[in-house]
VOZABA-173267 format. One line per 2 residues: number of its first residue (from 0); for each residue x, y, z of C-alpha. Coordinates in nm, 3 decimals. Example, Ala and Ser with C-alpha at 12.3 -4.5 7.8 and 13.67 -1.06 7.14 Angstrom:
! VOZABA-173267
0 = 1.230 -0.450 0.780; 1.367 -0.106 0.714
This chain:
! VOZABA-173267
0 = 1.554 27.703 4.573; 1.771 27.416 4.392
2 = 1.778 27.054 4.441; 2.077 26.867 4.637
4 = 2.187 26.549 4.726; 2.461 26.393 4.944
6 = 2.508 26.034 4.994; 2.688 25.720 4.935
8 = 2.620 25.369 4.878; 2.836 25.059 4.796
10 = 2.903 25.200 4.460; 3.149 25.503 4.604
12 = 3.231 25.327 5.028; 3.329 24.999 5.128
14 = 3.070 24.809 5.302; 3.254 24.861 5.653
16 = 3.189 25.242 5.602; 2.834 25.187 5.495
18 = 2.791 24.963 5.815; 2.936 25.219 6.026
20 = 2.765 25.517 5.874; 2.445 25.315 5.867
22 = 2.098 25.497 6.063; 1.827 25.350 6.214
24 = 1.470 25.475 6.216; 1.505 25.731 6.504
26 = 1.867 25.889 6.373; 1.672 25.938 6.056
28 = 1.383 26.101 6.191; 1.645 26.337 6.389
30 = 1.861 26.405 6.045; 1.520 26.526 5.863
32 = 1.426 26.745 6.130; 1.771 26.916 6.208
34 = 1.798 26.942 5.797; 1.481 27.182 5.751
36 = 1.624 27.345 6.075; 1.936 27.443 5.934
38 = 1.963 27.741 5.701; 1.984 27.613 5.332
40 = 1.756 27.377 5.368; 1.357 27.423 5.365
42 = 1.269 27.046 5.223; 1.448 26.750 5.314
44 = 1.384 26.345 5.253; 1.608 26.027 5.402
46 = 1.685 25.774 5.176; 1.847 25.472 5.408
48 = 1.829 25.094 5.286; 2.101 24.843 5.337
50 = 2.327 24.938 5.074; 2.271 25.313 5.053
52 = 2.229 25.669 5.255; 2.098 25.973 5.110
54 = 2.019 26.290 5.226; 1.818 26.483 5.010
56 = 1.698 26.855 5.029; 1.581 27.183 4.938
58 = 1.835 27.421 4.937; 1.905 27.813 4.854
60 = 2.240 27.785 4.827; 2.487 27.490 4.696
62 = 2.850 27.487 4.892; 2.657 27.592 5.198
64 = 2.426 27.315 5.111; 2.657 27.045 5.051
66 = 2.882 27.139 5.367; 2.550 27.134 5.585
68 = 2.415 26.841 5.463; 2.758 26.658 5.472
70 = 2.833 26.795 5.833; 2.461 26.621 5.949
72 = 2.504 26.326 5.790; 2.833 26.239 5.990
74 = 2.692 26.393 6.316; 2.419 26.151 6.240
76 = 2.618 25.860 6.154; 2.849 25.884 6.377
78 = 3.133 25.829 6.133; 3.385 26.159 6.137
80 = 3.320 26.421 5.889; 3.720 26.386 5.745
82 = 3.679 25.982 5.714; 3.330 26.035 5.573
84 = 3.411 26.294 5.292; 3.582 26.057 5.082
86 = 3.313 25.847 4.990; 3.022 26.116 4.973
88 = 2.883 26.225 4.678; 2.718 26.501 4.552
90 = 2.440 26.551 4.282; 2.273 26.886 4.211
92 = 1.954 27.000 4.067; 1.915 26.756 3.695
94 = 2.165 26.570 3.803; 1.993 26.484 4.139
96 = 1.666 26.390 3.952; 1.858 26.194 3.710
98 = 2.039 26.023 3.980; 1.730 25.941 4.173
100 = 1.505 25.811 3.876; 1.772 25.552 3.844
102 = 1.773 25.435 4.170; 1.361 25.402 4.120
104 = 1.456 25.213 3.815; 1.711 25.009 3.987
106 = 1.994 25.096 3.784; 2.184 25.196 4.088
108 = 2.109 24.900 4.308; 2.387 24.633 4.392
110 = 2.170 24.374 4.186; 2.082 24.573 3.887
112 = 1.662 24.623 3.816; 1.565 24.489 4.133
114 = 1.186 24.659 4.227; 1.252 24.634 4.619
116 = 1.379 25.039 4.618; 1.040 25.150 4.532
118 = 0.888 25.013 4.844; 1.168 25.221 5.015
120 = 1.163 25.538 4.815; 0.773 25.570 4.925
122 = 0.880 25.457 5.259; 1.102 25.751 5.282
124 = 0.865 26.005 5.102; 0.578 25.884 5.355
126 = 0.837 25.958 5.702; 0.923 26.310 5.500
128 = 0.581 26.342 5.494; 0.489 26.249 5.844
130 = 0.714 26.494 5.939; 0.592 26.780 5.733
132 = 0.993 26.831 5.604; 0.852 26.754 5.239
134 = 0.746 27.090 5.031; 0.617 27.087 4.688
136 = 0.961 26.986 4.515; 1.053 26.697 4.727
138 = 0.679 26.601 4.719; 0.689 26.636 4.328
140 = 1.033 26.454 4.317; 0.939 26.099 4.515
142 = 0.571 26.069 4.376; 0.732 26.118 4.022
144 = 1.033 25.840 4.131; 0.795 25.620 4.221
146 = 0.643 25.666 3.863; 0.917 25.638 3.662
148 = 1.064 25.311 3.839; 0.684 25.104 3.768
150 = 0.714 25.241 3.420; 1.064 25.116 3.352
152 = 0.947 24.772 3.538; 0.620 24.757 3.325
154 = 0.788 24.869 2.966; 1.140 24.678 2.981
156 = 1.228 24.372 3.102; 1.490 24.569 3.332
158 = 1.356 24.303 3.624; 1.542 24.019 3.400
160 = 1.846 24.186 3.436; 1.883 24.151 3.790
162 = 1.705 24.009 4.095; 1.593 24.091 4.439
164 = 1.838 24.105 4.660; 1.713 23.835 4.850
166 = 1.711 23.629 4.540; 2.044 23.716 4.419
168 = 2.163 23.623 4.769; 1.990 23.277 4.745
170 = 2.135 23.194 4.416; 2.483 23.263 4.572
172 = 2.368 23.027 4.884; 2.300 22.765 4.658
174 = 2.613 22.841 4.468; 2.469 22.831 4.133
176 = 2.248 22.535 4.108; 1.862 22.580 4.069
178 = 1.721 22.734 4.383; 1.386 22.587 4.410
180 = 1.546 22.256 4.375; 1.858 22.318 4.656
182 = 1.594 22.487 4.867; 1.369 22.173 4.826
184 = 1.273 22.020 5.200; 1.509 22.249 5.386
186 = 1.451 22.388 5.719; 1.465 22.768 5.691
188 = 1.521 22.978 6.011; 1.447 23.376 5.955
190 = 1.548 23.639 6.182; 1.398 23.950 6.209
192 = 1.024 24.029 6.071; 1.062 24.378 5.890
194 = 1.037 24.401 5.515; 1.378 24.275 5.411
196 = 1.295 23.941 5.648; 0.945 23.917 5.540
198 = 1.057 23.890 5.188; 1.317 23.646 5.237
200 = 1.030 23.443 5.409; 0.792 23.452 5.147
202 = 1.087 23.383 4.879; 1.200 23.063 5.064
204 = 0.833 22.931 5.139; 0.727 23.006 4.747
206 = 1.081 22.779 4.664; 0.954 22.500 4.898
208 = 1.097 22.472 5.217; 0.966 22.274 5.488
210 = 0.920 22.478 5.749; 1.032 22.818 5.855
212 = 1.089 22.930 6.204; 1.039 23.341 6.290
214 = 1.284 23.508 6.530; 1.204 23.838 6.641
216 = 1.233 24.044 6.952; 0.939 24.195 6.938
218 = 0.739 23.807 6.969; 0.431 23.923 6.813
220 = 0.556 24.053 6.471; 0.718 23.717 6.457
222 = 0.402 23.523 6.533; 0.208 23.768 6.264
224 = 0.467 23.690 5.973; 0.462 23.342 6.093
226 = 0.042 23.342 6.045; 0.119 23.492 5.719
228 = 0.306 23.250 5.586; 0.106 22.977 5.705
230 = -0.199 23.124 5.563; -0.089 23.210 5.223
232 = -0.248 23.048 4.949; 0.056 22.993 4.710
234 = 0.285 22.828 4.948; 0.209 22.509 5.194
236 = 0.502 22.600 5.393; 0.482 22.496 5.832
238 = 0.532 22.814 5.985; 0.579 22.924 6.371
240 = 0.746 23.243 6.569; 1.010 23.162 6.833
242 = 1.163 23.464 7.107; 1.507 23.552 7.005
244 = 1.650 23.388 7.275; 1.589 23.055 7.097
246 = 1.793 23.135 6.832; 2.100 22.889 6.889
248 = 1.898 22.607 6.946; 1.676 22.647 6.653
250 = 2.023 22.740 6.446; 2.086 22.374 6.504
252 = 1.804 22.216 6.359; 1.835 22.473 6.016
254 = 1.920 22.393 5.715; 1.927 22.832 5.569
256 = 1.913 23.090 5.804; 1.830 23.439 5.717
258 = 1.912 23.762 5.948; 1.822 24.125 5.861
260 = 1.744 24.313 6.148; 1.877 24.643 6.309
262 = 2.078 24.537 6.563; 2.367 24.775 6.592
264 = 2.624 24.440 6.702; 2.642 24.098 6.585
266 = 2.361 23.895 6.595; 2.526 23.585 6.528
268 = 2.885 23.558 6.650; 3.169 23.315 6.495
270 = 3.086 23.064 6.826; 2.758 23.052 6.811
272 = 2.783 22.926 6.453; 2.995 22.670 6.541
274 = 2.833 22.569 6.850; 2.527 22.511 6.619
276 = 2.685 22.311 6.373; 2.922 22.101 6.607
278 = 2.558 22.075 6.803; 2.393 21.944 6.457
280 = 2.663 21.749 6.322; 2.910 21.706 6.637
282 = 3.231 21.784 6.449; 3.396 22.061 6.483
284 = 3.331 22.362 6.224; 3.695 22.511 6.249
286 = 3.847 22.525 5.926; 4.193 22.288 5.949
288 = 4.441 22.571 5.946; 4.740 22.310 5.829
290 = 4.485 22.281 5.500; 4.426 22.624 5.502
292 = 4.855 22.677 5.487; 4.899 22.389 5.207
294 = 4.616 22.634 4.993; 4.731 22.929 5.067
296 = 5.096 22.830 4.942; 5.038 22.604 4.656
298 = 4.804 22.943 4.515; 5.165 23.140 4.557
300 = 5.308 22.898 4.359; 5.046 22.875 4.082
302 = 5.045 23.256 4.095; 5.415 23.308 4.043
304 = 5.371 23.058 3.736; 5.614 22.818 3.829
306 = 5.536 22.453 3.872; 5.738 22.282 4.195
308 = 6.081 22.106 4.134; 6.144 21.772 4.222
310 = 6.506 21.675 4.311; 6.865 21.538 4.120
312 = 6.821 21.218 3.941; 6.684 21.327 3.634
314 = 6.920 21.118 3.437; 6.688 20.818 3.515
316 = 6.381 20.928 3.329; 6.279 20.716 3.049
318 = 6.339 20.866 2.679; 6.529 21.201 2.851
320 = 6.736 21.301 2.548; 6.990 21.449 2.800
322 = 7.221 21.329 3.040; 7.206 21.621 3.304
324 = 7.462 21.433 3.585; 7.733 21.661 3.429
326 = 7.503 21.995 3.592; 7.469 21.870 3.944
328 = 7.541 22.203 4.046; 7.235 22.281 3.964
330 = 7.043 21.992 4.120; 6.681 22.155 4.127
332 = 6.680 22.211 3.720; 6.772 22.488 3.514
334 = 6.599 22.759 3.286; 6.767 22.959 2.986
336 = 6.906 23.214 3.195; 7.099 22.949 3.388
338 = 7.491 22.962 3.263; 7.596 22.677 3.459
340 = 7.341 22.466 3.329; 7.399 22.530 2.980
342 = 7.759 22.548 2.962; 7.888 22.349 2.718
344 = 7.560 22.261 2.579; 7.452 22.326 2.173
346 = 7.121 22.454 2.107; 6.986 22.124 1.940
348 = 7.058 22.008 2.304; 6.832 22.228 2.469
350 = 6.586 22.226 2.198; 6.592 21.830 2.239
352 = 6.505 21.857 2.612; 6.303 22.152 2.597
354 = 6.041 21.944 2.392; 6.072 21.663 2.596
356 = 6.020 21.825 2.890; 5.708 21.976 2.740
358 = 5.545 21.668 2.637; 5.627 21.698 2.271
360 = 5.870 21.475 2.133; 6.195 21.530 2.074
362 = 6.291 21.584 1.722; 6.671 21.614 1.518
364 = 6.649 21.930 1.413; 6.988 21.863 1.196
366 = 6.870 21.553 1.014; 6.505 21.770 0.949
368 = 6.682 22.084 0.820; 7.006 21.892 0.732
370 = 7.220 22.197 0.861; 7.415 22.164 1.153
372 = 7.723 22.387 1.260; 7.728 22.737 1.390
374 = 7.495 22.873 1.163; 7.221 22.632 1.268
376 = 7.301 22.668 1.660; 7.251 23.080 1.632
378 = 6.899 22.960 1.476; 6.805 22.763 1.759
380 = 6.919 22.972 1.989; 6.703 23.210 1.853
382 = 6.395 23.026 1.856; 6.481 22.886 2.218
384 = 6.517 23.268 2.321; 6.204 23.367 2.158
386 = 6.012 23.055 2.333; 6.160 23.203 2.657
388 = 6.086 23.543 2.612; 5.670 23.471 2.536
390 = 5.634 23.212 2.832; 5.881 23.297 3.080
392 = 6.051 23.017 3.168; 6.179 22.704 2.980
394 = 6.011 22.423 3.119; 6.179 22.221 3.384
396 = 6.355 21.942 3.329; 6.057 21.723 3.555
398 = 5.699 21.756 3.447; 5.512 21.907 3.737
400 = 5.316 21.680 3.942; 4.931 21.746 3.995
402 = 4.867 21.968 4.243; 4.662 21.790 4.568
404 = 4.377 21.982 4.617; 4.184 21.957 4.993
406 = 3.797 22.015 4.915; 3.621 22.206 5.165
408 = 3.381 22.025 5.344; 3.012 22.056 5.192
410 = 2.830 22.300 5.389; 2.510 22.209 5.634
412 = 2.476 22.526 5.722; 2.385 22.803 5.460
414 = 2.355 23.163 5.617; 2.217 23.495 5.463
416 = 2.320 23.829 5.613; 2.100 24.067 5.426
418 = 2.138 24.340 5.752; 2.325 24.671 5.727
420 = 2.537 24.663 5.952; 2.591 24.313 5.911
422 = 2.427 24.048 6.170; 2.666 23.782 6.139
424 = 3.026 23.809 6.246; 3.224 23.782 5.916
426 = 3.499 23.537 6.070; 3.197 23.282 5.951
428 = 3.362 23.290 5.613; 3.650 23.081 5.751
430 = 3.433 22.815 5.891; 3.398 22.459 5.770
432 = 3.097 22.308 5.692; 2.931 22.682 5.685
434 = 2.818 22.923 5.363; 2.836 23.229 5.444
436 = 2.637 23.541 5.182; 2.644 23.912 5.310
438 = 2.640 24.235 5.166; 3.006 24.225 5.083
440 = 3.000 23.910 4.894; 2.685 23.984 4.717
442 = 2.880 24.284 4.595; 3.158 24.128 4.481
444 = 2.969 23.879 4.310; 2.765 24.125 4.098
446 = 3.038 24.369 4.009; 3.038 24.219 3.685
448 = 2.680 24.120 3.615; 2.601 24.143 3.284
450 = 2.375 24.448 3.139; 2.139 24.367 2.920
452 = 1.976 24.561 2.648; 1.640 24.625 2.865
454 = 1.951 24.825 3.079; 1.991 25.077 2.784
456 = 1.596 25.107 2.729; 1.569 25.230 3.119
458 = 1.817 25.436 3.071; 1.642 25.635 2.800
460 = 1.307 25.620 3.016; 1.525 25.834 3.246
462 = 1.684 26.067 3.030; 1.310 26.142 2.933
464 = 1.176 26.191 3.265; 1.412 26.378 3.405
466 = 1.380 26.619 3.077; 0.996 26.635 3.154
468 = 1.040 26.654 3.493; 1.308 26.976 3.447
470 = 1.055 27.154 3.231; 0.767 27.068 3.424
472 = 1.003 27.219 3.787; 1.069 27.499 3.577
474 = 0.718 27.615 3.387; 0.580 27.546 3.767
476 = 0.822 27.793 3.908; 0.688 28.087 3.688
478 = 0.321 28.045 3.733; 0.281 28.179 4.060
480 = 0.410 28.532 3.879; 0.164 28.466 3.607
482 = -0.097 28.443 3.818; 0.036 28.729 3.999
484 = 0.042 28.913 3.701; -0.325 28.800 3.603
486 = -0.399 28.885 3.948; -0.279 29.252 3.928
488 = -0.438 29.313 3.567; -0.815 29.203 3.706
490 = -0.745 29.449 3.988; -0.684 29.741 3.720
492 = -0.978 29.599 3.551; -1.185 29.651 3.869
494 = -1.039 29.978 3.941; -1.094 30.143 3.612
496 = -1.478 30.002 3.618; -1.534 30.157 3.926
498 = -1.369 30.492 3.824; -1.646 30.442 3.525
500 = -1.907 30.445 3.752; -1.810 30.732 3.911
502 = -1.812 30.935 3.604; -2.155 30.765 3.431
504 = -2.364 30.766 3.787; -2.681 30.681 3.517
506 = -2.481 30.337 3.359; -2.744 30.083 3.405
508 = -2.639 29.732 3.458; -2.676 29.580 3.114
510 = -2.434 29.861 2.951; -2.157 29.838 3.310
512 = -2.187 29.411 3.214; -2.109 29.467 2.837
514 = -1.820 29.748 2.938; -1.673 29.532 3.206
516 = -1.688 29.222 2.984; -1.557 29.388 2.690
518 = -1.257 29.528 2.882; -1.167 29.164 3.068
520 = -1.124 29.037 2.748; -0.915 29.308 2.612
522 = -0.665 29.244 2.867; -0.675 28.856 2.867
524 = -0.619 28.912 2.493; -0.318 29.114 2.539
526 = -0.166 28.856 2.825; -0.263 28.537 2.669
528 = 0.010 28.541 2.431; 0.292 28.645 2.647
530 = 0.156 28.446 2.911; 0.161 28.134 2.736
532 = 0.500 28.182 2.582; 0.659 28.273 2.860
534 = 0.579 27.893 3.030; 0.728 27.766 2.756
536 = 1.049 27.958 2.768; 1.025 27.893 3.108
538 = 1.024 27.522 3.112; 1.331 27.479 2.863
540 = 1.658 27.478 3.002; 1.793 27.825 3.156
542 = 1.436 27.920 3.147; 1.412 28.068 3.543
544 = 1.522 28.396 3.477; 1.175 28.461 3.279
546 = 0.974 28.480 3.608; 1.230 28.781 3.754
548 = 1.185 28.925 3.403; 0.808 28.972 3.421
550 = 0.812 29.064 3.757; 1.023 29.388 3.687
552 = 0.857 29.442 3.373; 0.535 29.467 3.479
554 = 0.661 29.554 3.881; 0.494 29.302 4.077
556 = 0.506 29.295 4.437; 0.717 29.027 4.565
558 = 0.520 28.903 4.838; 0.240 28.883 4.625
560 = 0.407 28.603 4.429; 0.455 28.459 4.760
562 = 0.139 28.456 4.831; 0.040 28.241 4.566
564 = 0.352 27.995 4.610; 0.222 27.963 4.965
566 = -0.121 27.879 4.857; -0.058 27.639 4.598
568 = 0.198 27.443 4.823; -0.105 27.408 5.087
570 = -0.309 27.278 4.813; -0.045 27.038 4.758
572 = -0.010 26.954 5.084; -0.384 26.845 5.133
574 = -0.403 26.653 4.840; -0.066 26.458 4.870
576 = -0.028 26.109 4.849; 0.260 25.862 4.717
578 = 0.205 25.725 4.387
């Protein structure tokens, strides 16, 4: 049996195909069970969080595996199987391990190092559990995860190089500036009370909010979190549960408002927003789309790198060193690769207005070189070409005027949309007066997070593991044979001392001890070598074939290796436990 996993996350699908492909508790539970049901699978575990979906599983077989596991994972998600395929992908046996150990480490997540994925990789390893779809590798696998990622948290200082999400989103609310102090006195409205919302409540009450109101539909997991808070030591925050339905009137009073729930539609739609903050401040929240116009084409402009051109009349400005009346033609200025402008016109000319027009001042190049004539006009030309040819365009004849720019009205309403699928209709963006954070923008914003060096110490912490873990898989995988093989060697033992007896009737028990003794260790002498080495042939890479070997050298029954698989995997099974 091999290790296989088939996924994707915002690092390989847009967030619209995560949202769409995204599986709630009960579609999970149904993917785990029709996994071990299907042939190449005999272990399978769900990873789902908000940014990620991964099926992983036990498998006998790889391209059956991966086209099983890919097939369930659309049926499940109800995203076609041809639209899904793109974005899947597919890590097998080290690879898998490696992939997952960074994920426990945080090295995958959208804010690099954050510890949040451990409380979900037990999660899933406890449902797998639950559901008796996790054998000994998958069992193995998480507990060892879970390991790995608190010993890359406790050895590196991989949590400075990123947040929780939940912080990283807050830092993005408040737009850089310190978030204790922009989160000072605010009124904090939280919807939802599982996990995800629990730890943005307990984030905002330890940054000082004044109060924090509790939406959920379920009213008395809102009422508990809302105890919580109220009761925590650290914090002094006013806490108190509302239904759902209150929602838009308590979305007038906030200041922040949180939402991570798993709704499958919006939980907050583009009106209700802006009937909350036209209720709050009683102007409307629609962005002025004439604004909105004047942006969008003064940022053509600047893009194109041209400046905008005022009109004729340029003969008027003080200290031009050109008269340009005679080039009317061209009444909205001219570059170098206008003839009709410079028709007629020496380079000293254009060299005159060309600083001008710059800023500079304008200089005689023929009383500073004291050359003048054809000779000196093919130099300036030159240089005047050259100046074109690195910034485009000779300037125009006007200075450009400073651009007008309309500020967008300071928010006074900051929402965080934490939920996969989202909660919050994304037309929000475009809203005056309203901050809008989801899953898209916090990916965008930490595409380019810097990684620091604690990044490249994880990384090794994984490399190591996933070595130890390999050879650890693989000397496991042999000793059901050797204990097989010790198995079949006491029952020779047995058989040949009671063929002894047979033929010494008279043996008293003192002599059949010392015989029986003295033979046992005659044959754990001649296995405890080959024994021993073979585990340790077995456990380095390409080492699996070492377990067929001794089982045709010494012709052990199949099913008697079995056997002792099954056993120890019951042993595992009553003794399990995440880490």
């Amino acid at each position: 049996m091999s290790l296989l996993v088939v996924g994707l996350s915002h690092r390989s699908a847009p967030v619209s195909v995560l949202e769409r492909a995204s599986l709630n508790a009960g579609a999970q539970l149904k993917l785990l069970q029709d996994t071990v049901a299907a042939e190449p699978a005999a272990e399978a575990a769900v990873l789902a969080t908000c940014n990620r979906i991964e099926l992983y599983a036990d498998v006998d077989k790889f391209h059956a595996g991966v086209a099983e596991l890919s097939t369930l994972l659309a049926q499940h998600s109800g995203v076609g199987l041809e639209e899904l395929t793109p974005y899947l992908y597919v890590h097998y046996e080290d690879r898998a391990v490696h992939h997952l150990f960074s994920v426990a480490c945080g090295l995958d997540s959208m804010v690099v190092g954050e510890g949040q994925i451990l409380g979900q990789i037990k999660d899933s390893l406890a449902r797998a559990q639950d559901l008796h779809t996790a054998g000994r590798l998958l069992n193995d696998l998480f507990q060892q995860a879970l390991r790995v990622g608190k010993r890359a948290h406790s050895e590196t200082g991989i949590d400075r190089a990123g947040q929780s999400l939940v912080t990283f989103g807050l830092e993005q609310l408040s737009a850089g500036a310190d978030v204790q102090q922009w989160a000072r006195g605010k009124r904090a409205l939280v919807i939802g009370a599982g996990s995800m919302s629990s730890l943005a409540a307990a984030t905002l009450a330890r940054a000082g909010v004044a109060e924090i109101v509790v939406a959920n539909r379920t009213f008395e997991r809102a009422e508990r979190l809302a105890r919580i808070l109220s009761e925590g030591d650290d914090t002094d925050v006013l806490a108190r549960a509302v239904p759902m339905d209150s929602v838009p009137g308590e979305l007038t009073r906030a200041d922040v408002a949180v939402s991570c729930t798993g709704a499958t539609g919006l939980v907050l739609t583009a009106d209700a927003v802006v009937a909350s903050v036209e209720g709050r401040t009683g102007a409307p929240a629609v962005e002025d789309t004439a604004v909105a116009d004047t942006a969008v084409r003064e940022t053509a402009v600047r893009e194109a790198g041209e400046t905008p051109l005022s009109g004729a009349g340029s003969a008027a400005d003080e200290n031009c060193p050109l008269d340009l009346s005679s080039v009317s033609s061209v009444p909205s200025g001219f570059s170098v690769m206008g003839e009709a402008a410079v028709a007629g016109m020496d380079a000293a000319t254009l060299e005159q207005h060309g600083a001008w027009a710059a800023g500079g001042t304008a200089v005689d190049r023929t009383r500073e070189t004291g050359r003048s004539g054809p000779e000196a006009d093919a130099e300036l030309i030159g240089a005047l070409a050259a100046t074109a040819t690195r910034v485009g365009r000779i300037p125009e004849r006007r200075r450009p005027e400073p651009v007008v720019e309309v500020p967008r009205p300071e928010p006074v309403l900051f929402l965080l949309d934490l939920a996969m699928p989202r909660d919050v209709d994304a037309a929000v963006h475009r809203l005056a007066g309203v901050r809008l954070v989801d899953i898209e923008s916090l990916a965008d914003a930490s595409a380019d997070a810097p990684m620091a060096t604690d990044v490249d110490m994880v990384r090794r912490i994984v490399a190591d593991e996933v070595t130890a873990f390999g050879a650890a898989q693989r000397a496991a995988h042999i000793t059901p044979t050797v204990v097989a093989l010790r198995s079949m060697a006491a029952d020779v033992v047995a058989g040949e001392i009671a063929r002894l007896e047979g033929r010494l009737p008279g043996l008293d028990d003192k002599h059949r001890a010392e015989i029986t003794q003295t033979v046992k260790r005659v044959v754990d002498k001649l296995l405890h070598a080959p024994t021993v080495r073979v585990k340790q042939l077995a456990a380095e890479p390409g080492g699996a074939g070492y377990a067929d070997a001794l089982r045709t050298l010494f012709d052990l029954d199949q099913e008697t290796v079995a056997s002792v698989s099954r056993a120890e995997n019951s042993t595992t099974e009553k003794n399990r436990g995440p880490a």
